[in-house]
Steps between C-alpha positions, in 0.01 A plus 500: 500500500355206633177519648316340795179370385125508707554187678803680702251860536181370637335458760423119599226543696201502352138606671258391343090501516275398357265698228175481718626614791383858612735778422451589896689147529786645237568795674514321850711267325761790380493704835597217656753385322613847371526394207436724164254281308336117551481239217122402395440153421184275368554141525886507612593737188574880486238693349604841621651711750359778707780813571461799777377656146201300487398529882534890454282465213247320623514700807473811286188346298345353881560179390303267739736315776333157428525558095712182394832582397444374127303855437799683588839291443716628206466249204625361282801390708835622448738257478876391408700168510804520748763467312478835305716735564438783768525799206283305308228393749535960606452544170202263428354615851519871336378429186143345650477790773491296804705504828490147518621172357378139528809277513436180325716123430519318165185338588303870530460432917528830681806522705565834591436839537721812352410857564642821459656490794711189377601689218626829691677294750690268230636808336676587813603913660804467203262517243297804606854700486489534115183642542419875568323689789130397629335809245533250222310249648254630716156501436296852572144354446479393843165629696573749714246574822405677819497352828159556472412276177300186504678175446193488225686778347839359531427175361324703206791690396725158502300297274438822272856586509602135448700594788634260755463755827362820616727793684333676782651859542430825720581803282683299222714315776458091529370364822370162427433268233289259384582195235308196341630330791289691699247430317460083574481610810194770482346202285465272777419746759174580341342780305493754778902579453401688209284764668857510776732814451820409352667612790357200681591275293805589369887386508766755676784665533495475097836390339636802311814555271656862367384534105857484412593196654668277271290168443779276662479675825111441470518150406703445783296645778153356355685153553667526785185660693305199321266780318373517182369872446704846610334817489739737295493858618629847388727767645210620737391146574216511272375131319647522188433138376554196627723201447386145501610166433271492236626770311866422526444165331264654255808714390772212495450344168737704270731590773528096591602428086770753511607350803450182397722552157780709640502201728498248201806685349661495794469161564660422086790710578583298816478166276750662226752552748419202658566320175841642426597406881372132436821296358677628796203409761388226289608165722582687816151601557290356783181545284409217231598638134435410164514618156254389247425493150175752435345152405524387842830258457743489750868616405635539848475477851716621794617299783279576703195344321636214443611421838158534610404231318795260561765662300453319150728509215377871336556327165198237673252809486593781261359452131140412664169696559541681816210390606561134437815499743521416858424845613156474342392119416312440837227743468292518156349857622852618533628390181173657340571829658861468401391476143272786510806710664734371233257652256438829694899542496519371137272849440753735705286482815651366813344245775525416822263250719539292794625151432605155635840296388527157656817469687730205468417380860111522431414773693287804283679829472287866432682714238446843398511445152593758249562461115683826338553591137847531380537744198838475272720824398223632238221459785286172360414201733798268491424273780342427867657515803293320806591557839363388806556602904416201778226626672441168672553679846349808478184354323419284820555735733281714304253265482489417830462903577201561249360132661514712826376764393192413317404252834562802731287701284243280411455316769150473681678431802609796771942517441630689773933550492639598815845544635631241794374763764131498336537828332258510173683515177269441235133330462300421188153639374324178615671579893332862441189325394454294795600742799395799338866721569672633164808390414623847579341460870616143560858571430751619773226357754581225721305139414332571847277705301281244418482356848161419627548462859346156470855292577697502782892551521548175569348385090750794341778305749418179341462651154842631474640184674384319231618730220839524655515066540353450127555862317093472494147473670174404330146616725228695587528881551195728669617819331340859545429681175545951445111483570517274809354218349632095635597314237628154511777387294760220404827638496804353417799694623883404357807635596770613192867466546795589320784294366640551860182382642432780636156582558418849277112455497162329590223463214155447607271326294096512581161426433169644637347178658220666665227404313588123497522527856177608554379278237684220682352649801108445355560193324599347865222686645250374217643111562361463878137789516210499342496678206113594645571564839856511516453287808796250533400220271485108550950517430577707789179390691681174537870651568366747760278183684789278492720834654216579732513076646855516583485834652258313725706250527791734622310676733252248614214657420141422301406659178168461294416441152165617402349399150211730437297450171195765381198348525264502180771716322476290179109611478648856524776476224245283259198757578685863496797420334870464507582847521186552829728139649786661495435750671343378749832257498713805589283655754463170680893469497545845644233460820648138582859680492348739704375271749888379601837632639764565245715199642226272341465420128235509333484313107248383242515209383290515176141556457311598794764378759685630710733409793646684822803380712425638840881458710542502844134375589505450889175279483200445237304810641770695326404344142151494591549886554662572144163231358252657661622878358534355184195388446348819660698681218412269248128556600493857423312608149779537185388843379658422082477714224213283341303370803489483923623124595431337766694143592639290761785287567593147631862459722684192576748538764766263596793503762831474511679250667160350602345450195802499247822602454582416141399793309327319276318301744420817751343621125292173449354515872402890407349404208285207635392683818387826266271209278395399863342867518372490232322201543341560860372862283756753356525840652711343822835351602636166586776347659653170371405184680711200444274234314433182752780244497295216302374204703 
């Protein structure tokens, strides 16, 4: 029997954390992503792993939330290359008395996960017929408790028991259940689950199963309902153990190496007869054949072999080293491999790998390559016979599916799959992660679920206008989440067709954009205020003067600048202080805002200045007004945390068209004519005067 090996089992998606983060952190991380056990790292390596074994552990022993997982983790690590063979890697994983495998490349880099979930799944419902009825595999040292119990209690009896979930039952009959699953999540709730009744806490209807069901049956309905523990019960409905995924595993080992060698056997009776078929198959077969000499030399080849590599003379090929042909010669890892199988056969035991033959035209072709002994009449080795099936085809499509796959599932974008009328089909854990809706919930709905309201029917018009000119549209989404949370996100939506070109589906791609928006959003905020006052600064001073002048312009009316500067402030700052100037800076912001209509602007300019742009002035008793109540606010004592200030203030005004109308000139005139106030005294306003044309 040939075996698939790790690489094929495992899970590629690793979660990782690192070893001083809190196990609080861990079990958020699990919950989350429902996931059995996270990966603990120091430095970018694996140092350990922590299991729903640990968390019920440490929630048994009160573990502290913010206790760093590298207290707790399971170490050392576990761990297997990928290339060994599933029965091996079971059989290593049983041997150490874990539930878990690291993965690991040549180079020792993690890079995957297998459980024993992996394994019961690989060994498929056909399997579990051979096997008998659930009483031989069920464990009966599961806690059994009231209603009434403490989840204290219940957590007790699993860690004592070593057991991986608690039955609840009313007079011997199962009504809920809890498992180490359960137990993450009491961990992050908080000590004060495990003073709760189980009966609060705990999962239901329960799962159960007859105590003579046969263990195929079982197997079947634990994955088809996606559950890994059933409650097994007696005539009268009493618990009578339970079943788990655990346990079935646990049991596998000697059942798997019967299987495995009546399998084997199987398998060498298949080649015999194969063998005694092969002079008459020999050319005529599609597959590339050979026969070899157990020392690897080549004594024939059929014509289909040699065709693929542009039909030689066979007399140009045989009498070599297999692996120094045509078939081999391009790739020194495949002619090392080639030896090592020409060995393995050379000791009775068969081979089979993936592996490339050039092709006459250049192209690569993928062969499932296979190397049989052939035994003479008295049963000794005689020779080798290679064979090997194109999988060219097959191996890129597959490809192309696991490539799929393993984005779709990894992805940390949102994938939603609908049919042409919108329909859900499918939508990956990141998609759950972002809207908050299960997979189960999202499915079957229509796309509209996630509509915020925020667009019109006119955008979805122009969306699907797009999509139906260019088969996509790339933009900005305001989407409503399960808990009624806006979130913006880039979508990209494509449309699938068929060979036809028929559309069959629409695939929407997205990213949650909201904080980048907002940061976006204070970034541009941050570039033209204050960061003191958040008063427009001197930027978008100077745009909203230079909007304010042609607005006057349009509607021919005045407007007035006024530059207003704190008189004495600097003997404030230098004798109480920055933190005193300040504010005092932001309380003389908010009473000169105060002192104007909202139409006006009001800015800082740096320091102890500050301008206003008074629009629609109808004469200069209108800025005069806004000057006088400035400095009346102004004048007021600054109650501060540190000390009671008392200050005045200086104002230039200028007009506009009569003074100026350049911004930067109408700014200028301001300026001078506040200096002009606060020559003739501080404390008072001035109005620009024109110096006198020179004689």
């Amino acid at each position: 029997m040939t075996e698939r090996t790790l690489a094929e089992l495992m899970t590629w998606n690793i979660v990782t954390i690192d070893h001083g983060a809190s196990l609080a952190r861990a079990t958020e991380v699990m919950e989350t992503a429902r996931i059995s056990s996270v990966l603990v790292s120091e430095y970018g390596r694996p140092v350990g792993i922590v299991t729903e074994r640990d968390v019920l552990r440490a929630l048994e022993a009160t573990v502290p939330r913010d206790q760093a997982v590298a207290t707790v983790m399971g170490k050392p690590l576990v761990s297997a290359p990928k290339d060994m063979s599933v029965h091996d890697g079971y059989h290593y994983m049983a041997k150490k008395g874990v539930r878990h495998l690291l993965v690991t490349d040549a180079a020792s880099n993690p890079v995957g996960i297998v459980s024993e979930s992996d394994f019961r799944f690989h060994l498929g419902l056909e399997f579990y017929r051979r096997l008998q009825d659930v009483r031989t595999v069920m464990s009966s040292r599961v806690p059994v408790l009231p209603p009434t119990a403490l989840v204290r209690e219940a957590v007790s009896g699993m860690a004592a028991r070593d057991a991986n979930c608690a039955v609840i039952a009313v007079d011997g009959k199962p009504v809920g259940m809890i498992t180490e699953r359960d137990a993450v999540r009491f961990y992050r709730e908080g000590d004060g689950t495990l003073d709760m009744t189980v009966a609060d806490v705990m999962s239901k209807p329960v799962a159960t199963i007859p105590v003579g069901t046969h263990l195929h049956d079982a197997m079947e309905r634990m994955q088809s309902q996606h559950i890994r523990h059933l409650v097994v019960v007696g005539d009268g409905g009493e618990v009578a153990g339970i079943l788990s995924e655990h346990d079935v595993v646990r049991q596998l080992e000697s059942e798997y190496l019967d299987f495995a060698l009546k399998d084997s056997r199987r398998t060498r009776k298949q080649l015999r007869e194969s063998e005694m078929r092969r002079n008459a198959v020999f050319n005529q077969a599609r597959q590339f054949m050979g026969i070899l000499d157990l020392d690897g030399t080549l004594r024939d080849a059929n014509r289909s072999s040699l065709e693929l590599i542009g039909d030689p003379d066979l007399d140009d090929v045989i009498g070599k080293p297999f692996w120094n042909t045509p078939w081999w010669s391009h790739d020194p890892e495949m002619q090392a491999r080639l030896r090592q199988a020409v060995a393995d056969v050379a000791g009775g035991r068969p081979s089979r790998f993936e592996a490339t033959h050039p092709a006459a035209d250049g192209s690569l072709h993928y062969v499932d390559f296979q190397l049989h002994p052939i035994l003479d009449e008295a049963g000794k080795l005689a020779l080798a016979m290679a064979e090997g099936s194109d999988i060219t085809e097959s191996h890129r499509i597959e490809e192309q599916r696991r490539l799929a796959l393993r984005v779709f599932q990894s992805s940390h974008d949102g994938i939603m799959v609908t049919d042409p009328a919108g329909t859900i089909l499918d939508v990956n854990q990141a998609f759950c992660a972002l809207t908050g809706y299960s997979r189960d919930e999202a499915i079957g709905q229509s796309s509209r679920l996630l509509d915020s309201g925020h667009h019109d029917k006119a955008f979805f018009e122009q969306m699907f206008d797009t999509i139906a000119r260019e088969d996509h549209w790339l933009g900005e989404i305001w989407n409503r989440t399960k808990a009624g949370a806006i979130s913006v996100v880039l979508m990209t939506i494509s449309a699938v067709r068929d060979a036809a070109g028929e559309l069959t589906h629409y695939v929407g791609v997205f990213t949650d954009i909201t904080q980048k928006k907002e940061s976006e959003r204070r970034l541009e905020h941050l570039a033209h205020h204050d960061a003191l006052t958040d008063l427009p600064n001197r930027s978008l001073f100077r745009d909203r003067l230079r909007q304010a002048i042609r607005k006057a312009e349009r509607d021919e009316q005045a407007l007035a600048l006024l530059f207003i500067d704190l008189d004495r402030f600097k003997e404030v700052n230098d004798t109480l202080g920055h933190v005193t100037g300040d504010q005092l800076l932001v309380e003389a912001a908010r009473r000169i805002t105060a002192c104007v209509r909202n139409s006006d602007t009001v800015a800082r300019l740096g320091g102890d200045e500050f301008t206003v742009v008074l629009q629609g002035v109808e004469d200069r008793d209108a800025a005069t007004g806004v000057a006088r109540d400035v400095i009346e606010a102004l004048a007021a004592p600054f109650k501060l945390d540190q000390a009671t200030v008392s200050l005045s203030a200086s104002i230039g005004i200028a007009l506009c068209p009569d003074d100026a109308e350049d911004p930067d000139a109408l700014t200028d005139a301001a300026d001078q004519a506040m200096y002009d106030a606060k020559a003739m005294g501080r404390n008072r306003y001035s109005f620009y005067t024109a110096p006198a044309p020179k004689a």
